[in-house]
DOLOGU-897929 format. One record per residue: x, y, z of N, C-alpha, C in turn; residue number from 1; residue in three letters. Coordinates in nm, 4 decimals. Example, Ala and Ser with C-alpha at 12.3 -4.5 7.8 and 13.67 -1.06 7.14 Angstrom:
REM DOLOGU-897929
PT       n.c1       n.c2       n.c3      ca.c1      ca.c2      ca.c3       c.c1       c.c2       c.c3     n   res
PT     1.3190    -0.5690     0.7800     1.2300    -0.4500     0.7800     1.3200    -0.3300     0.7800     1   ALA
PT     1.2850    -0.2250     0.7080     1.3670    -0.1060     0.7140     1.2900     0.0030     0.7870     2   SER
***
This chain:
REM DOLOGU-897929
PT       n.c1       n.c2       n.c3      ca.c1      ca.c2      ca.c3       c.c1       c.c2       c.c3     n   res
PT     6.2556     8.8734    37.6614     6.3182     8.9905    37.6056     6.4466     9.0175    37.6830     1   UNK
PT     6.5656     9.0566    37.6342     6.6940     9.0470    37.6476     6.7110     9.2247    37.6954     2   UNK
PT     6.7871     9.2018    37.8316     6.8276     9.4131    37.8761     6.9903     9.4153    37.8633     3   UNK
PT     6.9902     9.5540    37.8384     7.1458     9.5797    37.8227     7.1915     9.5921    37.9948     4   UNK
PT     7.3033     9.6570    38.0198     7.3799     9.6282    38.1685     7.2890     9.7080    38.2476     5   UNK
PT     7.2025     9.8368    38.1986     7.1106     9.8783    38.2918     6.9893     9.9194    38.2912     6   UNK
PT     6.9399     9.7616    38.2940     6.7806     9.7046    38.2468     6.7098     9.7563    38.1566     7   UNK
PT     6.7880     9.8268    38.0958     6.7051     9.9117    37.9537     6.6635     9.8103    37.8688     8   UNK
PT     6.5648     9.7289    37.8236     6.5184     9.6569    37.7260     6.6169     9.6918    37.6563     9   UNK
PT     6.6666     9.5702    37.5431     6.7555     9.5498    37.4630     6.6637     9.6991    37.3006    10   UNK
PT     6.5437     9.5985    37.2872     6.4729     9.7201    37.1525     6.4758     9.8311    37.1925    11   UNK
PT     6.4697     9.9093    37.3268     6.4467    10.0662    37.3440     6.6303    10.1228    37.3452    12   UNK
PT     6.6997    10.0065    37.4210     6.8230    10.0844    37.3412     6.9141    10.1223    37.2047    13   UNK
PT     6.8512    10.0222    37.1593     6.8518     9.9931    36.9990     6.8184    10.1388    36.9543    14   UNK
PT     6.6700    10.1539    36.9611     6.6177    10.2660    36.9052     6.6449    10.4082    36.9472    15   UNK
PT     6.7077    10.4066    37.0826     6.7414    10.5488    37.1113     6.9184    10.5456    37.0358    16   UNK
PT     6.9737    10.4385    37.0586     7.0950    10.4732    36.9884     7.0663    10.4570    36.8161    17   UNK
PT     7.0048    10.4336    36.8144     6.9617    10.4438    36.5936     6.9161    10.6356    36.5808    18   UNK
PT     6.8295    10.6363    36.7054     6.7997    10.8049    36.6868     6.9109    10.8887    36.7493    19   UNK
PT     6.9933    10.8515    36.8007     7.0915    10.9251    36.8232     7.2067    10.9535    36.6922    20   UNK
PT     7.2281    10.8371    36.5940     7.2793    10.8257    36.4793     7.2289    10.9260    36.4060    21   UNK
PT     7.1382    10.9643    36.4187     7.0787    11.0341    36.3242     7.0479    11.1670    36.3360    22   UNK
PT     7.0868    11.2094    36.4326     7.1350    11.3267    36.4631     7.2498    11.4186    36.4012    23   UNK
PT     7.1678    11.5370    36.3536     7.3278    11.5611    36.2986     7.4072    11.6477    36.4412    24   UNK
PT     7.5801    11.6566    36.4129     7.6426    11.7734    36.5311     7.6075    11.9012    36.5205    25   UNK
PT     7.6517    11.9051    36.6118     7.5478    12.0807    36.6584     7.6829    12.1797    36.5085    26   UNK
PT     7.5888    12.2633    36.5180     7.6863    12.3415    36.4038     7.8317    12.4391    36.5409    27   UNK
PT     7.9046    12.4730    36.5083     7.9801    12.5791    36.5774     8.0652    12.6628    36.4923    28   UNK
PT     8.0760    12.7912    36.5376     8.1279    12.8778    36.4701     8.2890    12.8744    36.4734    29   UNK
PT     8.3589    12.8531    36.3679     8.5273    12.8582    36.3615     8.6221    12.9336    36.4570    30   UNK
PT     8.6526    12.8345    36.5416     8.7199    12.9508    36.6398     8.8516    13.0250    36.5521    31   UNK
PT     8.8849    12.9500    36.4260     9.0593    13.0476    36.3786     9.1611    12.9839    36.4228    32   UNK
PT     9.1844    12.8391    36.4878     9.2554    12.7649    36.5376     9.2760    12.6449    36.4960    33   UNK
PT     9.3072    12.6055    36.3742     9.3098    12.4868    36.3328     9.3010    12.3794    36.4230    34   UNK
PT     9.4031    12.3841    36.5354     9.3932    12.2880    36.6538     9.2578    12.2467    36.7283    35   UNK
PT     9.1898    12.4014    36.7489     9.1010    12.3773    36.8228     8.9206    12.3196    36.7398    36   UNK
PT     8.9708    12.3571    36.6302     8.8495    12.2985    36.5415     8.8376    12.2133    36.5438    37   UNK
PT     8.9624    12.1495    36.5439     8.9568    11.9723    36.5265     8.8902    11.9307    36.6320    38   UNK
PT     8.9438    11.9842    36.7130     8.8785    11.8919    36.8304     8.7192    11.9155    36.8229    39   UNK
PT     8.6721    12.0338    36.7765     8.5613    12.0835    36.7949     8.4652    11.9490    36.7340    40   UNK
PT     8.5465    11.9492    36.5214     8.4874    11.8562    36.4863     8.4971    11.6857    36.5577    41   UNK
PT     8.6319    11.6249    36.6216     8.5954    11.5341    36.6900     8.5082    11.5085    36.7823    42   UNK
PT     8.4185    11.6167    36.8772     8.3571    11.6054    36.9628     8.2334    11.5950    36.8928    43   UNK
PT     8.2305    11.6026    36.7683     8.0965    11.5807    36.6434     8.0757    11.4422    36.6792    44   UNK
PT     8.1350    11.3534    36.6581     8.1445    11.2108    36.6362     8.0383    11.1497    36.7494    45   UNK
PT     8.0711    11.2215    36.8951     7.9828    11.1400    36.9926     7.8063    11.1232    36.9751    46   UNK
PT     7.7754    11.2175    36.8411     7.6395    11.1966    36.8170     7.5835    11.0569    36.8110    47   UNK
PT     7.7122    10.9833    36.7415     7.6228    10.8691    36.6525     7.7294    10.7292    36.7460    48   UNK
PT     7.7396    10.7518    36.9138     7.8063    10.6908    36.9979     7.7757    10.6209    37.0678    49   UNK
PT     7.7522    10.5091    37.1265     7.7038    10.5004    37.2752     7.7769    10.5344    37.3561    50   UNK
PT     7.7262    10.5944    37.4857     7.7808    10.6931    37.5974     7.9258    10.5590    37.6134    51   UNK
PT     7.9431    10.4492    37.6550     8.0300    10.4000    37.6744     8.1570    10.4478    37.6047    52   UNK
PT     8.1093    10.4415    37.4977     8.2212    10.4900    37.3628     8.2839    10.6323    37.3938    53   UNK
PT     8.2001    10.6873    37.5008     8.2624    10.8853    37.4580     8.3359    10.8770    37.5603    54   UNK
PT     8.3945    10.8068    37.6565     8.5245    10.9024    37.7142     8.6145    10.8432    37.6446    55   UNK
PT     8.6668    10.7963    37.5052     8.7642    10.7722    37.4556     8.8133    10.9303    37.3707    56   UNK
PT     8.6846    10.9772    37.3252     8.6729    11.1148    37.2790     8.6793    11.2182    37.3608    57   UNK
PT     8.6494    11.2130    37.4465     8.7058    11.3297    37.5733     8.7761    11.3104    37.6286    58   UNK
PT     8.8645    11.2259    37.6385     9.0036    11.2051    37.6816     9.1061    11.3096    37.5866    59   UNK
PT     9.0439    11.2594    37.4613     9.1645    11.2667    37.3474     9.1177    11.4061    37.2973    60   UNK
PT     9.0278    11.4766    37.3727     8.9800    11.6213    37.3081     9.0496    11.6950    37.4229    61   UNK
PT     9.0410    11.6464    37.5518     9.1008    11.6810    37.6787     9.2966    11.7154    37.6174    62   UNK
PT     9.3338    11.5792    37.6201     9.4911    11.5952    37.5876     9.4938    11.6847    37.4911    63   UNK
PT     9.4059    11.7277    37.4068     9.4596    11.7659    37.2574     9.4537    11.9136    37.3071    64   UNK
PT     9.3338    11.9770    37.3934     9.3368    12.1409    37.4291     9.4338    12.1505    37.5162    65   UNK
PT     9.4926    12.0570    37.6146     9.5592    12.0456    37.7219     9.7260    12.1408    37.6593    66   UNK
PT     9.7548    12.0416    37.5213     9.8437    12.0832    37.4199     9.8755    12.2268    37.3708    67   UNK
PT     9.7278    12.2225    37.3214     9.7155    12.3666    37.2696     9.7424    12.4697    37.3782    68   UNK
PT     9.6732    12.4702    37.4867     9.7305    12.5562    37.5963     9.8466    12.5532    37.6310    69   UNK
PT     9.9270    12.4696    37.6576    10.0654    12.4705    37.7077    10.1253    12.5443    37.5788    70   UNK
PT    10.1381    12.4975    37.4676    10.1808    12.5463    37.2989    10.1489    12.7085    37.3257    71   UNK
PT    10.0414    12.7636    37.3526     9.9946    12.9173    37.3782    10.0852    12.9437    37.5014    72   UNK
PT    10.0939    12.9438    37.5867    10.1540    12.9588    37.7107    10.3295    12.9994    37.6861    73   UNK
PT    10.3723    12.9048    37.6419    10.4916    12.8806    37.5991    10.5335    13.0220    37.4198    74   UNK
PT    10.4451    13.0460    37.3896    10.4320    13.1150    37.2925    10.4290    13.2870    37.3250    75   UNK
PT    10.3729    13.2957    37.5110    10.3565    13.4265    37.5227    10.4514    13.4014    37.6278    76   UNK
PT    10.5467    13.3252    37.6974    10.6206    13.3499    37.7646    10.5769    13.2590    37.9139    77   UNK
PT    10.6486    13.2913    38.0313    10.6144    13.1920    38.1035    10.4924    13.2606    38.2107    78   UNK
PT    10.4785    13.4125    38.2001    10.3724    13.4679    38.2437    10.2612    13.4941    38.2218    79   UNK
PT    10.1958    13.3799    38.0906    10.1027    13.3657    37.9921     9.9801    13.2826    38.0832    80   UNK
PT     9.8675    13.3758    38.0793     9.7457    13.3297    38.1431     9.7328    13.4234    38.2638    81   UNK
PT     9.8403    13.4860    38.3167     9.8816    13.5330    38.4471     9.8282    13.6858    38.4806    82   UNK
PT     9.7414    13.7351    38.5650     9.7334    13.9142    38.5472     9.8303    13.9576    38.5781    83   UNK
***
């Protein structure tokens, strides 16, 4: 019987990533931010992922709020975030 890189039998990873597919994403309530939804719904995707696969998605959910904050910041001035 054949293991993936960390001795997990090849069939038990199979089957936890088939039940992970099948998961649906958690529901979340609309933050009102087109920007930030998206990302919300991209962070949907890592359901049906193997963990290897998800920091390509949290990278790119990372840069994308990273955006949105600076975009807000820049929108209320340069004392935005600041008491």
């Amino acid at each position: 019987m054949g293991t993936v890189e960390d001795d997990t039998p090849v069939e038990e990873a199979i089957s936890v990533q088939a039940a992970a597919a099948d998961e649906q994403p958690p529901e979340y309530d609309p933050t009102g931010r087109p920007d930030v939804d998206a990302v919300l719904d991209r962070l949907g995707e890592l359901a049906g992922l193997a963990p290897s696969d998800h920091i390509d998605i949290y990278e790119d959910a990372h840069r994308r709020l990273h955006e949105t904050l600076l975009a807000a910041g820049e929108d209320h001035g340069d004392d935005a975030g600041r008491p």
